[in-house]
DRENDREN-553201 format. One record per residue (C-alpha): residue in one letter; z, x, y. Coordinates in nm, 2 decimals, always signed. Example, Ala and Ser with C-alpha at 12.3 -4.5 7.8 and 13.67 -1.06 7.14 Angstrom:
<atoms>
{resn->a	w->+0.78	u->+1.23	v->-0.45} $
{resn->s	w->+0.71	u->+1.37	v->-0.11} $
</atoms>
This chain:
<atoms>
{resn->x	w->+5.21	u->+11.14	v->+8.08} $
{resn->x	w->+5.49	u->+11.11	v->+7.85} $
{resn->x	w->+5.43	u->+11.42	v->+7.66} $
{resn->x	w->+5.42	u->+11.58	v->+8.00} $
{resn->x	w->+5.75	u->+11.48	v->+8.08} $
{resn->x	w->+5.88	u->+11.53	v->+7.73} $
{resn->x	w->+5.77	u->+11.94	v->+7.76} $
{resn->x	w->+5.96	u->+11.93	v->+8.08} $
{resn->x	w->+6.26	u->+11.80	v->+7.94} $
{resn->x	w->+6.26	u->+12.11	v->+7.68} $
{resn->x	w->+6.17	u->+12.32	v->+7.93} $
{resn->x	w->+6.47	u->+12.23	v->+8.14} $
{resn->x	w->+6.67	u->+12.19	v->+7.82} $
{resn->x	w->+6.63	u->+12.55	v->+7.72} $
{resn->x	w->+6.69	u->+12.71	v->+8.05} $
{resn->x	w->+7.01	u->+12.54	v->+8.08} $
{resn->x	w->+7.10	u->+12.66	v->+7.72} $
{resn->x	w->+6.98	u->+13.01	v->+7.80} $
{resn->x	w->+7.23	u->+12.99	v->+8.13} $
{resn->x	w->+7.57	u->+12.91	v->+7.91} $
{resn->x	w->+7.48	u->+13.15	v->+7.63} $
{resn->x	w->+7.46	u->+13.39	v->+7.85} $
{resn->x	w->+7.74	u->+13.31	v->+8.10} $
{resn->x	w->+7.99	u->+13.21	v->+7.83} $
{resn->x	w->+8.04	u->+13.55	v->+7.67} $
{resn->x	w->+8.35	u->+13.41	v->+7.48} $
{resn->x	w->+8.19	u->+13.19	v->+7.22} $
{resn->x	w->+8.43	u->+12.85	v->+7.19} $
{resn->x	w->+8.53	u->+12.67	v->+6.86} $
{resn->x	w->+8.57	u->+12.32	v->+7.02} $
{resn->x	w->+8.55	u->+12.17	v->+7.34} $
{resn->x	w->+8.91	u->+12.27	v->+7.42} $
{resn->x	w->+9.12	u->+12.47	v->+7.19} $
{resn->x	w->+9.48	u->+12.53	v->+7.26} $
{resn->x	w->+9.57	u->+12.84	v->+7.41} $
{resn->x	w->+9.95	u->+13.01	v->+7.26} $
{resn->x	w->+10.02	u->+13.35	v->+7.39} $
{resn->x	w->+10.43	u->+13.26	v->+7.43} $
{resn->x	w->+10.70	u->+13.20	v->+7.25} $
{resn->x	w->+10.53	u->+12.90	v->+7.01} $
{resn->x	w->+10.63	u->+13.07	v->+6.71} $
{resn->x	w->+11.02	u->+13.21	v->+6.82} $
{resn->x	w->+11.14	u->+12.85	v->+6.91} $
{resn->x	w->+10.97	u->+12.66	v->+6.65} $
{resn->x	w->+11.13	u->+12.91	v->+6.38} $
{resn->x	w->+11.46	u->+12.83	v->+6.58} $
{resn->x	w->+11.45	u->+12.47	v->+6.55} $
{resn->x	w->+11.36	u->+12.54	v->+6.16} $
{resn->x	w->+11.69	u->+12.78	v->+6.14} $
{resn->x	w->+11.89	u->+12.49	v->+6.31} $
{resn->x	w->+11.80	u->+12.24	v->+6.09} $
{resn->x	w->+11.70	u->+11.98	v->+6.43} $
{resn->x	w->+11.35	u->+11.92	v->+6.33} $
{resn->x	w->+11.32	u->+11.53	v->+6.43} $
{resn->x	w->+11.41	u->+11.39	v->+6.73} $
{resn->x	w->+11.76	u->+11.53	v->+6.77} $
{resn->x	w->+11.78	u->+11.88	v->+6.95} $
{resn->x	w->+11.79	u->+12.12	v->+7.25} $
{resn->x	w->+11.43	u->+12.17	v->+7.28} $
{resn->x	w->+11.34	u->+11.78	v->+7.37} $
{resn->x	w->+11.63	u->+11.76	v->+7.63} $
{resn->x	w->+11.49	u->+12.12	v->+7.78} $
{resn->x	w->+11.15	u->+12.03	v->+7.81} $
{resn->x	w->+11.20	u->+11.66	v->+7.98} $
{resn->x	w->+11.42	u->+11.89	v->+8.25} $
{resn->x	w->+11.15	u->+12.15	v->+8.27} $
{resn->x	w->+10.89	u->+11.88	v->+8.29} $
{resn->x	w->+11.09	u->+11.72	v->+8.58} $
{resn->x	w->+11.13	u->+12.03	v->+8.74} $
{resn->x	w->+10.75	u->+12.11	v->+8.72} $
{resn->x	w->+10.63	u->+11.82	v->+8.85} $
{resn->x	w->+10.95	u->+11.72	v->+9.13} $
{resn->x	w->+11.01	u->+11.39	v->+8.96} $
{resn->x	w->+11.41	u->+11.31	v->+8.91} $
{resn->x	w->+11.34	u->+11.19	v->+8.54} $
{resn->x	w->+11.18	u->+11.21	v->+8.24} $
{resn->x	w->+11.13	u->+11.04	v->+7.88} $
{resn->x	w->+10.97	u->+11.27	v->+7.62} $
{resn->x	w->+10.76	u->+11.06	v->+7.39} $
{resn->x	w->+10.57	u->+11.12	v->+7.06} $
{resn->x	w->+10.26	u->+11.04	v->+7.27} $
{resn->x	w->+10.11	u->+10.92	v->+7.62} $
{resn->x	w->+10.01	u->+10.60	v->+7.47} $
{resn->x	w->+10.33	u->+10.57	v->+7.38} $
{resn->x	w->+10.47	u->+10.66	v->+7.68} $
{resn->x	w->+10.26	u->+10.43	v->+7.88} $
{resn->x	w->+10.38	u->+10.15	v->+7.64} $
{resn->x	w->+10.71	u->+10.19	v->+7.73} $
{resn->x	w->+10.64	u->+10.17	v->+8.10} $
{resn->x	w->+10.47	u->+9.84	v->+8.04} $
{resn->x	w->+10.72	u->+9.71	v->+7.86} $
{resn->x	w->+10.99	u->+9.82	v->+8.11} $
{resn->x	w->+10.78	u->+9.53	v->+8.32} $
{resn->x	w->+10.76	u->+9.27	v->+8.07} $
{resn->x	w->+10.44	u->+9.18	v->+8.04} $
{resn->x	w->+10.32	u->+8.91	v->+7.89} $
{resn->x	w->+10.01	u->+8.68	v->+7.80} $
{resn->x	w->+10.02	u->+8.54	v->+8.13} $
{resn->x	w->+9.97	u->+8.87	v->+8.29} $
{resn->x	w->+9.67	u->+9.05	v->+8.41} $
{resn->x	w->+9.61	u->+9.45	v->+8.44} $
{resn->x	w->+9.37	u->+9.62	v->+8.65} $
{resn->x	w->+9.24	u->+9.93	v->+8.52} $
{resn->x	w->+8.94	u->+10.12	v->+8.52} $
{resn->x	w->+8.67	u->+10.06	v->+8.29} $
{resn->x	w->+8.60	u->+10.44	v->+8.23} $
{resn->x	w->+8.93	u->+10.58	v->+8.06} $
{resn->x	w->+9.02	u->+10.66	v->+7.73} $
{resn->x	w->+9.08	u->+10.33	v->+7.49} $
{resn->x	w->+9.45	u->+10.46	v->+7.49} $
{resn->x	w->+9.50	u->+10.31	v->+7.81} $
{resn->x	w->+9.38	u->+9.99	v->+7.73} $
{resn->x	w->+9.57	u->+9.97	v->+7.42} $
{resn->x	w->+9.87	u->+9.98	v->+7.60} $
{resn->x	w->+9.83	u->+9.71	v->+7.77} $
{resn->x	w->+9.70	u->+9.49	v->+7.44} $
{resn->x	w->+10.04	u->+9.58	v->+7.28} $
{resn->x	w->+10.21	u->+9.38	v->+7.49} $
{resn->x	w->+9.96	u->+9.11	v->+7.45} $
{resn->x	w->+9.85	u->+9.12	v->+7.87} $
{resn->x	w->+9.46	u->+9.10	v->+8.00} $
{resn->x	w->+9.26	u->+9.35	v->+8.09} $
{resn->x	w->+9.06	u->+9.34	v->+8.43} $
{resn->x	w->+8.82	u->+9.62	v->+8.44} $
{resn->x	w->+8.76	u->+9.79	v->+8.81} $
{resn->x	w->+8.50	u->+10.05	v->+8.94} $
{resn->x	w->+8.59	u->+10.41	v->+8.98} $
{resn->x	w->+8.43	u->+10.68	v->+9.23} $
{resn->x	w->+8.16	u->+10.90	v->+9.18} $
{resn->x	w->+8.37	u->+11.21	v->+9.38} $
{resn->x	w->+8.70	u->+11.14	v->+9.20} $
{resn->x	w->+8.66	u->+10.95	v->+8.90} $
{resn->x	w->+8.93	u->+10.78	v->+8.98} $
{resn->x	w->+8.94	u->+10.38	v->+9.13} $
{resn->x	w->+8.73	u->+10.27	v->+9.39} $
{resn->x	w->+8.99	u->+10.18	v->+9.68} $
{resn->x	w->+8.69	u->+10.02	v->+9.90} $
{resn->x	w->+8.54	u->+9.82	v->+9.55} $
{resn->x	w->+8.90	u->+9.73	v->+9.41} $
{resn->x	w->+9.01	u->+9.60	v->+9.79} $
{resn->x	w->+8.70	u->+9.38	v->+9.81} $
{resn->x	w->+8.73	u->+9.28	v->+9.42} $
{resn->x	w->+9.10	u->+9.19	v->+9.48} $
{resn->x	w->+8.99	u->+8.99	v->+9.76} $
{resn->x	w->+8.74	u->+8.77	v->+9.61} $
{resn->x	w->+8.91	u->+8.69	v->+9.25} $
{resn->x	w->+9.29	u->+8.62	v->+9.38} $
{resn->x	w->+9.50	u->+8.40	v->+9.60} $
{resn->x	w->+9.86	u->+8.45	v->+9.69} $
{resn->x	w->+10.11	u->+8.19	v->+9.58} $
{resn->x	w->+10.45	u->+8.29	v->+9.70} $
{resn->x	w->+10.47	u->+8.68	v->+9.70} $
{resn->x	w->+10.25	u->+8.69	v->+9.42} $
{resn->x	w->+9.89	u->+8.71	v->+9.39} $
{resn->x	w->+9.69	u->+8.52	v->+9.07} $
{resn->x	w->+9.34	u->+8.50	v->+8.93} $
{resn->x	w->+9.13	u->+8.22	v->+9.11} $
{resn->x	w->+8.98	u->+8.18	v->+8.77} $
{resn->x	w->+9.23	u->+8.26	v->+8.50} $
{resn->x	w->+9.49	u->+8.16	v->+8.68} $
{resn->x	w->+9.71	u->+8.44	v->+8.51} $
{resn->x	w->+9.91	u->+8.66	v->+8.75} $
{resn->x	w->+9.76	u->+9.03	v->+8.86} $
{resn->x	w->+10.09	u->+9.25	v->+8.79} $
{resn->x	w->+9.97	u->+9.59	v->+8.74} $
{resn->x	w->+9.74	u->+9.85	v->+8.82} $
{resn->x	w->+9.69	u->+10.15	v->+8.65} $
{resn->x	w->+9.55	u->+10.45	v->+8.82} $
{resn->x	w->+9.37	u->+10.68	v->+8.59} $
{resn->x	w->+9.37	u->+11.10	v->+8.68} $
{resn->x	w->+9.04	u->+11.10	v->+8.46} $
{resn->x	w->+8.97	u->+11.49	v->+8.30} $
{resn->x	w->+9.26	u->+11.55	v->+8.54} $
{resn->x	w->+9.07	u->+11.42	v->+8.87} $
{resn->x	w->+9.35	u->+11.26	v->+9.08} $
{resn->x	w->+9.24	u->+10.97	v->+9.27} $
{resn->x	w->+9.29	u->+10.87	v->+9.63} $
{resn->x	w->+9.61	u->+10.75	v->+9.60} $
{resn->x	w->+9.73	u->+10.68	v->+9.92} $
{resn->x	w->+9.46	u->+10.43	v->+9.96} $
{resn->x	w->+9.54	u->+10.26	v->+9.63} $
{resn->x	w->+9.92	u->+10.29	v->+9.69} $
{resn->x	w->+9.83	u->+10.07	v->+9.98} $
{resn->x	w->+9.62	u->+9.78	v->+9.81} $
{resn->x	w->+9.89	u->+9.76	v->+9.55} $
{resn->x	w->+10.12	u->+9.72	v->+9.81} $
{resn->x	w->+9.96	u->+9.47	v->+10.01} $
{resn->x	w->+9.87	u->+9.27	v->+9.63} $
{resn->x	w->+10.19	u->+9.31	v->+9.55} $
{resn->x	w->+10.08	u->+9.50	v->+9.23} $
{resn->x	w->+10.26	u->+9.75	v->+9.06} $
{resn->x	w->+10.12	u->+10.07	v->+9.06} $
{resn->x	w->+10.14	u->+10.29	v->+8.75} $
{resn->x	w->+9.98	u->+10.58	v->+8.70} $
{resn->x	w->+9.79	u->+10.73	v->+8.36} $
{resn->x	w->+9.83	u->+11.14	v->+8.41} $
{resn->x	w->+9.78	u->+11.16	v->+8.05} $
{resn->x	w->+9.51	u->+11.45	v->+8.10} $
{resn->x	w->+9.65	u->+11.57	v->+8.43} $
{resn->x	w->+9.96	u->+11.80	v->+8.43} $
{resn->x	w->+9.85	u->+12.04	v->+8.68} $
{resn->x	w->+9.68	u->+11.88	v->+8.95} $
{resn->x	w->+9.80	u->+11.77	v->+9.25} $
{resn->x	w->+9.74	u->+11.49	v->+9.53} $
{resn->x	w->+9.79	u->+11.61	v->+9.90} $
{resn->x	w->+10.01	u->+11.88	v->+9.71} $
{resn->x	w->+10.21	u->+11.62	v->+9.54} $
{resn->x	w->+10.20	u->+11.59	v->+9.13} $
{resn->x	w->+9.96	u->+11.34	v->+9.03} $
{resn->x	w->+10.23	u->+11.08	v->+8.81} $
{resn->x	w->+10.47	u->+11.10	v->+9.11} $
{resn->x	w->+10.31	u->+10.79	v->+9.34} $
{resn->x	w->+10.39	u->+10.51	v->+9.16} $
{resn->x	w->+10.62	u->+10.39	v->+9.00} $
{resn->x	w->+10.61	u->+10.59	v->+8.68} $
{resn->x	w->+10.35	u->+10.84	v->+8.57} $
{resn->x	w->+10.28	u->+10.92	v->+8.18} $
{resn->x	w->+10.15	u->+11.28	v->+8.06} $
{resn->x	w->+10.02	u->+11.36	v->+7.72} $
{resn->x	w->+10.03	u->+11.70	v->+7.52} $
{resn->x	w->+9.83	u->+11.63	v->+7.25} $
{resn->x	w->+9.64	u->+11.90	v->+7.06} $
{resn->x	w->+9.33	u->+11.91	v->+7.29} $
{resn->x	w->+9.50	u->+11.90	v->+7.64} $
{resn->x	w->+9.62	u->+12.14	v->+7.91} $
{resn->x	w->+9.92	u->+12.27	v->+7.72} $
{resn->x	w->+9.97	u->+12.09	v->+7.43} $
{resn->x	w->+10.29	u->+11.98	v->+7.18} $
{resn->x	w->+10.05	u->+11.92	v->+6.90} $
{resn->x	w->+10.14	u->+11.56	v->+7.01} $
{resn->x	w->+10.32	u->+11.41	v->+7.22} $
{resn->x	w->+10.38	u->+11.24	v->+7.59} $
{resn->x	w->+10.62	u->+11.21	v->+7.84} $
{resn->x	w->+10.74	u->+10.95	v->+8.09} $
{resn->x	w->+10.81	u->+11.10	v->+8.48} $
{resn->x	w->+10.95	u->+10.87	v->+8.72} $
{resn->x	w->+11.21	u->+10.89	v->+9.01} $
{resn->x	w->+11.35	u->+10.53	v->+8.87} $
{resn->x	w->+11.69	u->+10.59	v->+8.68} $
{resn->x	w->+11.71	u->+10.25	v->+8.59} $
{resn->x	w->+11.39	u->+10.29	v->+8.40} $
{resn->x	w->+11.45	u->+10.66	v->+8.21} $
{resn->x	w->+11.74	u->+10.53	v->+8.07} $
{resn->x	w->+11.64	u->+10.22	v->+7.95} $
{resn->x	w->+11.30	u->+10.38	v->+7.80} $
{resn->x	w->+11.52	u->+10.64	v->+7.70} $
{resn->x	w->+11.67	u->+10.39	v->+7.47} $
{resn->x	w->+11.41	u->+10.19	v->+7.38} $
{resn->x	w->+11.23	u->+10.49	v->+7.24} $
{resn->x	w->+11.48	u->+10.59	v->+6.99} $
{resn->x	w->+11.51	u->+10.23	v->+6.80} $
{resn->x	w->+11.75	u->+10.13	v->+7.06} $
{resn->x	w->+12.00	u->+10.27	v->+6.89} $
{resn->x	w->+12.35	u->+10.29	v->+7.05} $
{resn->x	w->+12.57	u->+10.60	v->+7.06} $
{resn->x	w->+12.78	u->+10.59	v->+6.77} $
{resn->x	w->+12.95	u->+10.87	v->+6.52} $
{resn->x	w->+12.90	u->+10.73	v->+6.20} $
{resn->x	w->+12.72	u->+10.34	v->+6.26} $
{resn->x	w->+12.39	u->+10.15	v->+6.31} $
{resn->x	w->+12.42	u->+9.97	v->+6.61} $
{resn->x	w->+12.09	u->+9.84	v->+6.79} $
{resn->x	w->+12.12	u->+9.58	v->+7.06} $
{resn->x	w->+11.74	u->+9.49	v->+7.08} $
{resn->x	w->+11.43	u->+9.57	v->+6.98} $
{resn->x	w->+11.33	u->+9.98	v->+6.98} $
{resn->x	w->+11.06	u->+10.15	v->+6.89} $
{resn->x	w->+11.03	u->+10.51	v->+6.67} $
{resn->x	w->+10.89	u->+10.67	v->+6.98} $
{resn->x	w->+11.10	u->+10.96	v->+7.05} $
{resn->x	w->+10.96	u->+11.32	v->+7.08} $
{resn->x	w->+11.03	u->+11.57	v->+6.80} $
{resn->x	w->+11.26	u->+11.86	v->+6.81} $
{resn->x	w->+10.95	u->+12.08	v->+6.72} $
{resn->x	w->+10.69	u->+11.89	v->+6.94} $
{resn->x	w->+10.94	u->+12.00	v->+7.24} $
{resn->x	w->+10.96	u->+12.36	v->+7.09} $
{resn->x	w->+10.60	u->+12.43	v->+7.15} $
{resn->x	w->+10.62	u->+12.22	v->+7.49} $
{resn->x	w->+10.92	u->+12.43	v->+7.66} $
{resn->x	w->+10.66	u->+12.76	v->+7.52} $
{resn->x	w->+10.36	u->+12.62	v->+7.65} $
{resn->x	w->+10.49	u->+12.54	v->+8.00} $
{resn->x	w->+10.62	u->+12.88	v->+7.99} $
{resn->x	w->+10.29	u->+13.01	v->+8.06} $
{resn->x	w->+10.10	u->+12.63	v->+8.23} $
{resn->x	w->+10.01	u->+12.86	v->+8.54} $
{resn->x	w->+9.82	u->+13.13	v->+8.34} $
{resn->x	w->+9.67	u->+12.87	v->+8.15} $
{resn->x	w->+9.59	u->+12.62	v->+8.46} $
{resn->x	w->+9.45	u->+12.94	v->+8.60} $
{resn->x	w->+9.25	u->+13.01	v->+8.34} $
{resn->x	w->+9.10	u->+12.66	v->+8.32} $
{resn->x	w->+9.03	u->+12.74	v->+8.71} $
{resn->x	w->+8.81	u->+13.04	v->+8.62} $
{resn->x	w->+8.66	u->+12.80	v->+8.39} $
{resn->x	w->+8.48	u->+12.58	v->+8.65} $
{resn->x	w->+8.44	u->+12.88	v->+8.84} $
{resn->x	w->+8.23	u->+13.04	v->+8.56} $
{resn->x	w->+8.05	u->+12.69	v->+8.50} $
{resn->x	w->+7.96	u->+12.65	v->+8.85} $
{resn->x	w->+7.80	u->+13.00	v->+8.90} $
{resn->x	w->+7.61	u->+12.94	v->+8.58} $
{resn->x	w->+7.48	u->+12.71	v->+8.76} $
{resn->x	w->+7.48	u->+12.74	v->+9.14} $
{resn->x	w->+7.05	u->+12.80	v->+9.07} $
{resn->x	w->+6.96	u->+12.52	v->+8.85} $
{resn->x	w->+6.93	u->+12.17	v->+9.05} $
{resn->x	w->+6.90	u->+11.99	v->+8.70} $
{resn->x	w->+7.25	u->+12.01	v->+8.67} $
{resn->x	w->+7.58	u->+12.05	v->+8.90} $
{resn->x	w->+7.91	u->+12.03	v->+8.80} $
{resn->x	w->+8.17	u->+11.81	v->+8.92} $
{resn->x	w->+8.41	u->+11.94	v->+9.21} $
{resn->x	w->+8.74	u->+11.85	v->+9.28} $
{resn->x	w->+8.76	u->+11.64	v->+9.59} $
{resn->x	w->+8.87	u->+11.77	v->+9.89} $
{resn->x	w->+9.25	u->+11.60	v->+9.88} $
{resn->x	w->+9.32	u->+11.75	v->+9.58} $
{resn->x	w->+9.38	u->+12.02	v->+9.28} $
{resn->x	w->+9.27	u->+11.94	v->+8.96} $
{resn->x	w->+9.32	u->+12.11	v->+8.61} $
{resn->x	w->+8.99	u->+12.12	v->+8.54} $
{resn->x	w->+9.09	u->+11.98	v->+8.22} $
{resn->x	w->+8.73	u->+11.93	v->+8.04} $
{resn->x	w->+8.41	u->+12.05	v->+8.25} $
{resn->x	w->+8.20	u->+11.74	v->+8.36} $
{resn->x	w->+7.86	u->+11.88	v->+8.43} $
{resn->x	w->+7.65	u->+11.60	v->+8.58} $
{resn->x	w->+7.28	u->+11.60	v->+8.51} $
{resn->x	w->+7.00	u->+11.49	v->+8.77} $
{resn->x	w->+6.80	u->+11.33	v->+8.49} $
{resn->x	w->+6.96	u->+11.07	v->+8.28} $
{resn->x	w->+6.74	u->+11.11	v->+7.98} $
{resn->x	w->+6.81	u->+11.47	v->+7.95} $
{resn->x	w->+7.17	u->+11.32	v->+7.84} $
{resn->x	w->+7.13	u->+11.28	v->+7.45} $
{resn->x	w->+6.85	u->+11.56	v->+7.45} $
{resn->x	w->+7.07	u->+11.83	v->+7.58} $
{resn->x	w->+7.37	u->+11.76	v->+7.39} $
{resn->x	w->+7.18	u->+11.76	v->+7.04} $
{resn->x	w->+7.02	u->+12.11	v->+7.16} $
{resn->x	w->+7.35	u->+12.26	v->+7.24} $
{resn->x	w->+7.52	u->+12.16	v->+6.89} $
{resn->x	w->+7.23	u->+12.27	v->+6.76} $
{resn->x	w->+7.31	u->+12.63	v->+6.90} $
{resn->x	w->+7.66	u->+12.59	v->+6.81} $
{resn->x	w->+7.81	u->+12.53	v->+7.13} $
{resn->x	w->+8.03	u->+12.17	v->+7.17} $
{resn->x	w->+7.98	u->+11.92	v->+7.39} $
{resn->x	w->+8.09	u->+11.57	v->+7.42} $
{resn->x	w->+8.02	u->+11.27	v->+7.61} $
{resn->x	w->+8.26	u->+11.10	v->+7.85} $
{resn->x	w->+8.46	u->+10.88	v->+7.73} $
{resn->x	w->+8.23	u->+10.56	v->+7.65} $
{resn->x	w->+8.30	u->+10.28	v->+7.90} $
{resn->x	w->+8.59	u->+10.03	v->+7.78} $
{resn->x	w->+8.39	u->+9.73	v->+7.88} $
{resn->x	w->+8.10	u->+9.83	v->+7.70} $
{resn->x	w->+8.33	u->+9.79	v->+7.35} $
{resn->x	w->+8.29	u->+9.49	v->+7.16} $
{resn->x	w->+8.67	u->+9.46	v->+7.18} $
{resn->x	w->+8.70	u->+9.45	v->+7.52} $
{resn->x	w->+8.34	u->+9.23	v->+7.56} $
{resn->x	w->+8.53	u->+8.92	v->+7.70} $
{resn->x	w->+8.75	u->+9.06	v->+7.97} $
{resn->x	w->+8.70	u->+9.04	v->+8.32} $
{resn->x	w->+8.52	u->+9.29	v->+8.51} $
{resn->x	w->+8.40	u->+9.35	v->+8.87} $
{resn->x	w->+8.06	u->+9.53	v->+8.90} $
{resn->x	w->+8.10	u->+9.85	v->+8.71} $
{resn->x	w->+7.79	u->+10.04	v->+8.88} $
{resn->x	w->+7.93	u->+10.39	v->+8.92} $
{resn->x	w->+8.12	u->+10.40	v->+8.56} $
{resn->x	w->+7.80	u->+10.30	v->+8.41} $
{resn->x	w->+7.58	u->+10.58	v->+8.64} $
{resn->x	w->+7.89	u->+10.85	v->+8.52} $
{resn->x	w->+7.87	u->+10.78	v->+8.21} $
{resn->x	w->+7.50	u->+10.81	v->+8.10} $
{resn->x	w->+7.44	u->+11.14	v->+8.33} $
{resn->x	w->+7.74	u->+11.33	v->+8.26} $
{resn->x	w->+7.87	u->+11.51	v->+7.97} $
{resn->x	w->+8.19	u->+11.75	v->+7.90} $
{resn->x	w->+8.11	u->+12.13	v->+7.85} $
{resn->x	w->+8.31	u->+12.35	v->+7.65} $
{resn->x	w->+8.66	u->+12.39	v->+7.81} $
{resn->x	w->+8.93	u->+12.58	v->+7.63} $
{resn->x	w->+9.16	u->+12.82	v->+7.82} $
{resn->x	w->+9.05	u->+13.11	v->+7.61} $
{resn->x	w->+8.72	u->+13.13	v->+7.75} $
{resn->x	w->+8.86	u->+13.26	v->+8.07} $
{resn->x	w->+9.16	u->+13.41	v->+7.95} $
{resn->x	w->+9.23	u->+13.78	v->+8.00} $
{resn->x	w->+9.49	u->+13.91	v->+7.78} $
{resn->x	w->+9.70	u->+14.17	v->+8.04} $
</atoms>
C-alpha cells in the first residue's frame, strides 16, 4: 500500500515538473531576481559624480515624494530597511514590556523582530486561507475571549498586559480584508499598523495596501517587487509621525552647519543616497514590472488549469495583488518536501513559505490563539519561481 502511494506521488511529481519546464520557457536563476531595464545605472553613476553616496542627497528626498505619490499617502520616511521601518513606527507608539501585539503567526520573522526590539509580547493570530492575511471572524472571537476593557483600554485576562497593536500583514503581497479588521481594531481600541513590506502594488477596494492604518511600511530589498538593493520606507498620512521618524532615523540629529546636536536617542536608519537612486529607477518602470509579475500568475495558472494536484493561489475578489512570489497550493500535503527536492533537482527554485513564527523556539512561549489555517498553509504550499523576467517582453 505504501509503495503504491509512493509511485503515485512520483507519478504526480513528474507531471507537474514536466508542466513548468515546459510552460516556463525563460529558465529563472532564483525564485525572484530583480528586474533593471531603466535608468539604474545613469543615477547611481550621478550620485557617484556628486559625491552624496550616504544618506544625504536628492535621490532619497525624490523617491519618498514619488513613493507618496504612488501610493496617495501624504508622507513618507525612507529607511535602510522595512524592519527598520516598522521599528520606527513602533517606537513612535512607545511600546513597552507591558504591552502586547497581535500579529499573525505566518509572516516573516522581521515582523516579529520589530516588535522584540522594543521589548513588547507577541500574541500570535490566525490568518485566512483566501487572503493570507488575518482572520477578522477568528481574531474578533479571540479578542473576545482573552480581554476585558478597563477604561478605553482593553488587557489580557491572563497576562494582564495591555493589547495595543495589531499588525496586519499583505503576506506575498495578499492584502487582507481590511475593512473588517479596521473595525475590530476600532472597537478594541487597537492600533492598526500595517506590514506592506512585500506589497507595493496591490491594492484594497482600489486603495494602496499601507494606506488603512495608521502607518504602512514597504520594503525594497534585493528579492522584492522593485528593489533598492535594501531598503524600506514608512507611508503614512500622520505628519506628526514622518517628522518625528524622520528624525529619529537619522541619529536624531538636529539641523546644524557645523555641530553635533542630538536631543534623544536616534537610530543609523536612514536610506542611502544610492539605495534611493536605484528606487526613483525602479519605480520608473513598477507598472511594466507589476505587469509582468501579472503575466506571471497568469502563466502559472494555465500551466496548471488541468492538473487537480495543484492550484495556485488567487487574489481575492476585493483586491489586486502583486503577485509577489507564486504560492501554488498542493492537494496532497506529503507531496510538499517531495516536489520541492525534485524541482531543485532539475534546477528550478522553489521555497517554502515562510515557516510559522510560533513554531520557532524563540517565539515557543508566546501566546497564541488556534493557528489551524497557518499551520494547513504552511505544509501544502510552496513559492514557485517568480522573477519579473520570466514574463518580461523587452519592446
Amino acid at each position: 500500500m505504501i509503495l503504491k502511494k509512493n509511485m503515485k506521488n512520483k507519478t504526480i511529481i513528474k507531471r507537474i515538473i514536466l508542466l513548468i519546464k515546459k510552460g516556463l520557457k525563460k529558465s529563472p536563476k532564483g525564485l525572484h531576481d530583480p528586474l533593471f531595464i531603466g535608468n539604474e545605472k545613469k543615477y547611481l553613476n550621478d550620485c557617484i559624480n556628486s559625491g552624496f553616496v550616504s544618506s544625504v542627497g536628492k535621490y532619497v528626498e525624490t523617491f519618498e515624494k514619488k513613493i507618496s505619490n504612488f501610493t496617495k499617502t501624504k508622507y513618507a520616511v525612507a529607511t535602510v530597511t522595512g524592519t527598520s521601518a516598522l521599528h520606527l513606527v513602533l517606537k513612535f507608539y512607545n511600546l513597552t514590556s507591558k504591552d502586547e501585539v497581535l500579529i499573525p503567526s505566518l509572516t516573516y520573522v522581521a515582523t516579529a523582530n520589530a516588535v522584540k526590539y522594543c521589548n513588547a509580547h507577541l500574541n500570535f493570530v490566525d490568518v485566512e486561507k483566501n487572503s493570507l492575511g488575518i482572520d477578522p471572524e477568528k481574531l474578533e472571537n479571540y479578542l473576545k475571549n482573552i480581554s476585558k476593557k478597563v477604561g478605553s483600554s482593553f488587557y489580557n485576562k491572563k497576562t494582564g498586559r495591555k493589547i495595543k497593536a495589531l499588525i496586519a500583514v499583505h503576506l506575498y503581497g495578499f492584502p487582507g480584508d481590511l475593512f473588517r479588521i479596521m473595525k475590530i481594531c476600532k472597537k478594541y481600541n487597537i492600533i492598526l499598523i500595517e506590514d506592506a513590506a512585500e506589497a507595493l502594488g496591490s491594492f484594497y477596494k482600489k486603495k494602496h495596501v499601507g494606506t488603512f492604518g495608521e502607518a504602512g511600511i514597504l520594503s525594497f530589498n534585493g528579492n522584492k517587487p522593485i528593489t533598492c538593493g535594501g531598503g524600506g520606507m514608512i507611508i503614512t498620512n500622520n505628519k506628526k509621525m514622518a517628522t518625528k521618524l524622520k528624525h529619529l532615523s537619522t541619529h536624531a540629529k538636529k539641523k546644524h552647519s557645523n555641530d553635533h546636536v542630538h536631543d534623544q536617542i536616534g537610530y543609523n536608519y536612514r536610506m542611502t543616497n544610492l539605495s534611493a537612486a536605484v528606487g526613483c529607477a525602479q519605480l520608473e518602470k513598477v507598472n511594466i514590472i507589476l505587469k509582468a509579475k501579472r503575466d506571471n500568475y497568469k502563466l502559472y495558472s494555465n500551466i496548471f488549469k488541468n492538473n487537480d494536484q495543484i492550484k495556485i493561489l488567487d487574489e481575492p475578489k476585493f483586491s489586486k495583488t502583486n503577485y509577489w512570489l507564486i504560492i501554488a497550493n498542493l492537494k496532497n500535503n506529503k507531496l510538499k518536501k517531495e516536489l520541492m527536492n525534485a524541482l531543485t533537482k532539475e534546477g528550478i527554485k522553489s521555497r517554502s513559505l515562510w515557516r510559522p513564527l510560533h513554531t520557532l523556539k524563540i517565539f515557543k512561549d508566546c501566546q497564541r490563539d488556534k493557528l489551524e489555517n497557518t499551520l494547513n498553509i504552511f505544509n501544502k504550499s510552496i513559492n514557485l519561481p517568480s522573477s519579473p523576467g520570466i514574463s518580461y517582453k523587452k519592446k
